[in-house]
C-alpha positions in Angstrom: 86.9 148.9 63.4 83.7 147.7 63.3 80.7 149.1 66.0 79.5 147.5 68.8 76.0 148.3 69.6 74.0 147.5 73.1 70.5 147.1 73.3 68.5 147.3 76.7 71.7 148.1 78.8 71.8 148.5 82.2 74.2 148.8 85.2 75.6 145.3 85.0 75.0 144.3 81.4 72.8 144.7 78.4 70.7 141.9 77.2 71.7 142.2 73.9 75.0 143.2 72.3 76.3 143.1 68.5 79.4 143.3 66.9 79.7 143.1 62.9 77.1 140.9 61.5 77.3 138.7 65.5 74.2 139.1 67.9 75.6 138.3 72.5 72.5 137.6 74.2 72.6 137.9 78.0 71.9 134.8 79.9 67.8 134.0 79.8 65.9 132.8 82.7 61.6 132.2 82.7 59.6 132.6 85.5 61.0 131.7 89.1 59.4 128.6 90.6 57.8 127.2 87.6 58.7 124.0 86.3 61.6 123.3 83.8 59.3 123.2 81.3 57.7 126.4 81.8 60.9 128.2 81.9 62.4 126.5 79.3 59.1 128.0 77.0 59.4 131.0 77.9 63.8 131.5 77.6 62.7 130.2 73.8 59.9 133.2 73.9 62.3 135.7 74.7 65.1 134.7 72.7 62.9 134.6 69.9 62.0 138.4 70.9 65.4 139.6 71.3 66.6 138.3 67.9 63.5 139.3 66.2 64.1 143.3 67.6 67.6 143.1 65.9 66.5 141.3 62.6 67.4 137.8 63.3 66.1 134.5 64.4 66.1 131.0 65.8 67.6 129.7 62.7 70.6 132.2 62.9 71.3 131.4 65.9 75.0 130.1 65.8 75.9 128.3 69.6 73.4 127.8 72.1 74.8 127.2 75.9 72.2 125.4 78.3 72.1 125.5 82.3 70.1 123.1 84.3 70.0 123.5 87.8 69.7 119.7 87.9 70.7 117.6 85.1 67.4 115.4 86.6 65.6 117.8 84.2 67.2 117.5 81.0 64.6 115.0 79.2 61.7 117.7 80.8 63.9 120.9 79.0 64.7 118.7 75.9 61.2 118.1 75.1 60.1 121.6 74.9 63.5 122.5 73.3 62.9 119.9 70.2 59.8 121.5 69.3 61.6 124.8 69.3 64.3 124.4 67.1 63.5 124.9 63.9 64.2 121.7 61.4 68.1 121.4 59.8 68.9 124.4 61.8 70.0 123.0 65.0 73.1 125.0 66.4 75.9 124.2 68.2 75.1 123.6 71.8 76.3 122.7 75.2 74.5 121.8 78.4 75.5 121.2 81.6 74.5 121.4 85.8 75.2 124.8 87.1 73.8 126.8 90.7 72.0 129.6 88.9 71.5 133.1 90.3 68.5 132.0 92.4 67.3 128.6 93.6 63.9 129.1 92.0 65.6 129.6 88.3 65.9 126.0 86.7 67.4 126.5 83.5 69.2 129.3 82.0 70.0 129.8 78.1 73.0 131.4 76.5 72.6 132.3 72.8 74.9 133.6 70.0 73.5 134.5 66.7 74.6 135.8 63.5 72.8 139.0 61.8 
């Protein structure tokens, strides 16, 4: 059976979890009340964080699930997003219009990874 480890854990959830050679990152959110843009940097800052603490990085990263608070904002979160992903490793990816946890969060990233 293979191990499950948690990183940063807290009462409700841990930010990141792995299981074999598969890194679960927790949802990521920037700063409330700055723009799309903005927040969208600095998801990408802390994803790149997250999967650099466990050995990984962007171009491991398997699925990628994107909320916007309004889909109004996808070209704004797209544009920082393209200059993110590294070239040929674009992963699989969804995004859609959700109510995030707070009105002042505008775009919230979801990211699977392998090891």
């Amino acid at each position: 059976m293979s191990e499950i480890t948690r990183k940063h854990t807290g009462a409700r959830m841990s930010q990141i979890v792995m299981h074999g050679d598969t890194i679960y990152l927790a949802g990521q959110v920037g700063t409330a009340g700055d723009s799309v843009a903005d927040q969208t940097r600095s998801c990408l800052e802390k994803i790149d964080t997250l999967l650099a603490e466990v050995g990984s990085d962007k171009t491991r990263i398997l699925q990628t699930t994107i909320w916007l608070a309004d889909m109004a904002d996808f070209a704004e979160m797209n544009a920082v997003w393209d200059g993110w992903v590294a070239e040929g490793h674009a992963p699989a990816r969804a995004c859609g219009e959700a109510k995030l946890a707070r009105p002042d969060f505008k775009v919230e990233f979801l990211v699977t990874a392998a090891l």
